[in-house]
N, C-alpha and C positions, 0 to 999 in steps of 0.2 A: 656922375662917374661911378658911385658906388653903385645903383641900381645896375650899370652896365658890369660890372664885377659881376655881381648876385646873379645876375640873369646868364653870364659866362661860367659862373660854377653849376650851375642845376645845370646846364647842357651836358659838361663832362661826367656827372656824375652819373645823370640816365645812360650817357654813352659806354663809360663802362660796367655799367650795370647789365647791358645786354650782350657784352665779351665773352666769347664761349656758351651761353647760358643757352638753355632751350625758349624758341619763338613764344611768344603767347599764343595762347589754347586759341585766342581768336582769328591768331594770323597764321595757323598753318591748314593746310589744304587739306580737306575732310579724306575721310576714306573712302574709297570705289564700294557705294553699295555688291556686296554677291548675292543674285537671287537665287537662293536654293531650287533645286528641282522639287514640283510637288510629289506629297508623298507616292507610293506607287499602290496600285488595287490589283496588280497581275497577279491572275488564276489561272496556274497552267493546270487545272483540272477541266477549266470553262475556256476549254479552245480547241480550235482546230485548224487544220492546213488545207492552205489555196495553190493548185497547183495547176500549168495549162502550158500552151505554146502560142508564143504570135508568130502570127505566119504573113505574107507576104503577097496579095492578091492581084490578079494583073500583069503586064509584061515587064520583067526583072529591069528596073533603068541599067543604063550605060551611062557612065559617068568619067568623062575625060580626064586624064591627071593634070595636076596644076603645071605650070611653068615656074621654075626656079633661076637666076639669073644671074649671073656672078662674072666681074669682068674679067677680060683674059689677060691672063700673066703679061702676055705684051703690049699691052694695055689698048688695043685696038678693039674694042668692042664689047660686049659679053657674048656671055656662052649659055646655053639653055637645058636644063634637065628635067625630066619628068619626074614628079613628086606626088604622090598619092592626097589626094584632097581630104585633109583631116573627118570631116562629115560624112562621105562615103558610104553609105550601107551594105553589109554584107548578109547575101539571099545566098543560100543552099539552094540552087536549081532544082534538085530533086524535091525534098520534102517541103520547100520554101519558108521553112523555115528565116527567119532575121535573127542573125547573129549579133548580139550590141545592142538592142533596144532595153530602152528605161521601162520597166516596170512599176508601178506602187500600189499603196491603198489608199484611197482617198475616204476620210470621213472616220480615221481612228483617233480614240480619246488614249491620249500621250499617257495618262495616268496607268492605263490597265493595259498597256501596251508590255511585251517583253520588254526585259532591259538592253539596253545599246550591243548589237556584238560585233556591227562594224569594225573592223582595224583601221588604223590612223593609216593618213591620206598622206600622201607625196605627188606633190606634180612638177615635171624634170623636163628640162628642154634637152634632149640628146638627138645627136642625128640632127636629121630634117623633120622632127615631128616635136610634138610636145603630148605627150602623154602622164598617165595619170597611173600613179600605182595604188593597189592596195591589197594587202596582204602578198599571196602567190599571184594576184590577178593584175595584169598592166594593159590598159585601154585607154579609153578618150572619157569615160564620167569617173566619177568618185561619189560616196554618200557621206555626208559630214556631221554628225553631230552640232548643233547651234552652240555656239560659247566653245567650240574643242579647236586645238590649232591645227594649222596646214604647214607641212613645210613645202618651202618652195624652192627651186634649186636648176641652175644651170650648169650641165658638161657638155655643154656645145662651147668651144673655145671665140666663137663668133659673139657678139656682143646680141643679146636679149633684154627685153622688157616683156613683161607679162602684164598684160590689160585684164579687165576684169569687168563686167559691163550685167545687169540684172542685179540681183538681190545685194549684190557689193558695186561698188564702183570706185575703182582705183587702177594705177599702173604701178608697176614695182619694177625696177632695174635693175637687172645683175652685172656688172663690172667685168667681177671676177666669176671663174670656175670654181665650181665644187663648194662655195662658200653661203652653204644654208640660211635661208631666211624665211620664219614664220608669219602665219598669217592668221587671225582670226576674223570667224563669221559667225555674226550674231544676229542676224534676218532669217529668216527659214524662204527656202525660195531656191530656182535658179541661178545659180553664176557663169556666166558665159564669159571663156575664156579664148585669149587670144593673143599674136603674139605683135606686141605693138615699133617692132626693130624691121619692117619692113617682109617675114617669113609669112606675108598672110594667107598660106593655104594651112595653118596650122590653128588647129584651133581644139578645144576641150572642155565640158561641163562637171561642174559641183554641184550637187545637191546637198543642200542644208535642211533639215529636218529634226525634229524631236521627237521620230520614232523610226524601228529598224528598218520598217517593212517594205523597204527600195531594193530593186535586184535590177542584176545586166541579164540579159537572155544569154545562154548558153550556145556553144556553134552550132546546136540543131535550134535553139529559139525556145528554149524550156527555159521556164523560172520555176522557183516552189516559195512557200513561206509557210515555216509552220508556227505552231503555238500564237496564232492568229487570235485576238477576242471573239468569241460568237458575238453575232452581229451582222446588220450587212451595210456592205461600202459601195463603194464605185472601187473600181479594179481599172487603173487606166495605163495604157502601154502607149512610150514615146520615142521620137527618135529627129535630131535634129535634122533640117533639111540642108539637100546639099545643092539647091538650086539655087547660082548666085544672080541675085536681084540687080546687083548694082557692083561695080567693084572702083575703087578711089585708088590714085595714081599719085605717085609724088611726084610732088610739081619741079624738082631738079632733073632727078632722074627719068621723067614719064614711064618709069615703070610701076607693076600694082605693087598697093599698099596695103591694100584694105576690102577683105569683101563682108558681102554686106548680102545674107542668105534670105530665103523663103519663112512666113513660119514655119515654126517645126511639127511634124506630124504626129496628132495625136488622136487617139482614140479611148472613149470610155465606155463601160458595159456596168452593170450591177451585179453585185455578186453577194451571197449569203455563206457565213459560216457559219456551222452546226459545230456542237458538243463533240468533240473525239470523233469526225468525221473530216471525210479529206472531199474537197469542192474543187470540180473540174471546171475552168471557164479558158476559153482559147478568145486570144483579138486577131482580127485582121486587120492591116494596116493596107492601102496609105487608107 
């Protein structure tokens, strides 16, 4: 009986010993290593600018708009509208110029690279589209910084989810309107986005990266980059495709859910940068 005392007082007495008090050092949960960015070697004396146009080779596609479906107020059926197919490419008939093609440098060392001057990313379901802002510019890519956040945000009053499929892979759901929620990516890579609430002609890319030198083509199809490292890269121009392969129905409604594209067209060339000189290189796509 006494040992059962003995052994019932050392219990309470560890017990309040640990009241309020801070965990042991070996029971709390370590801290989120941050890996610092390496230091930087950038010489904006030892650089120069890349600048050129991708143009568009071949007979301009015709590309149908999607079908949008919504039942009718009287509840007798749906109703159908034309909606512009998120992937879409946009040709200047004249100069053919591609308006919206991905840009970059392939084969720069992140170190001696400019520092970041991208502005932070928003991607917003409004409307019948899902677009991507950044800074004055709102389109379908974005370029991201690796480790920086996204926010993510719906003012369509219709219920969305945002899929996410490439260098990320997750869905995110918004509820509500207007009520912000971030995202971080920390893979350098493609994020192909989409919207997973049934809107599937809506679709839009992230680029995640550790260096600046990503551009959208301008509406005549010009990009520039300057204070470029001398060196020479690959110089490669992209643009998702909007030929759908496959497209997935839901199995309630047999309406589409899901399309399911071509790869996306891309093209590489070599390119050299010189000292305090500007280098002209044009792609043609597809």
């Amino acid at each position: 009986m006494a040992r059962r005392f003995l052994l019932l007082f050392v219990l309470l007495a560890l017990a309040c010993a640990g009241c309020g008090g801070a965990p042991p050092a070996a029971a709390r949960a370590p801290e989120p290593a941050t890996a610092a960015d390496p230091p930087s070697t950038f010489d904006v004396d030892n650089t120069g600018t890349v600048t050129g146009l991708i143009a568009w080779t071949g007979p301009i596609p015709t590309v149908p708009p999607a079908r949008m479906s919504r039942p009718r107020a009287n509840g007798a059926g749906f109703e159908t509208t034309p909606v512009p197919l998120g992937n879409a490419p946009q040709i200047d008939p004249f100069t053919r110029g591609m308006s919206g093609a991905v840009v970059y440098l392939r084969g720069i060392n992140a170190t001696q690279a400019r520092p970041w001057d991208h502005l932070p990313v928003e991607v917003a379901f409004e409307g019948d589209q899902l677009v991507v802002k950044q800074g004055d510019r709102t389109g379908r890519t974005g370029f991201v910084k690796r480790g920086a956040p996204v926010s993510c945000v719906s003012r369509d009053p219709r219920y969305h989810s945002l899929r996410a499929r490439g260098a990320a892979f997750f869905a995110l759901a918004f509820p509500a309107i207007d009520t912000p929620r971030a995202r971080t990516f920390d893979t350098c890579g493609r994020v192909e986005l989409s919207d997973a609430a049934g809107f599937h002609w809506q679709a839009a890319d992230l680029f995640v990266c550790d260096h600046p030198y990503y551009a959208v083509t301008d509406a005549a199809g010009r990009y520039r980059f300057t204070h470029v490292p001398v060196g020479q890269y690959e110089l490669v121009a992209w643009h998702p495709n909007w030929e759908v392969k496959r497209t997935e129905l839901n199995p309630e409604s047999t309406l589409p859910w899901r399309l399911v594209y071509g790869p996306p067209l891309e093209h590489a060339r070599p390119v050299t940068v010189e000292r305090q000189r500007t280098s002209l290189a044009t792609i043609s796509l597809p």
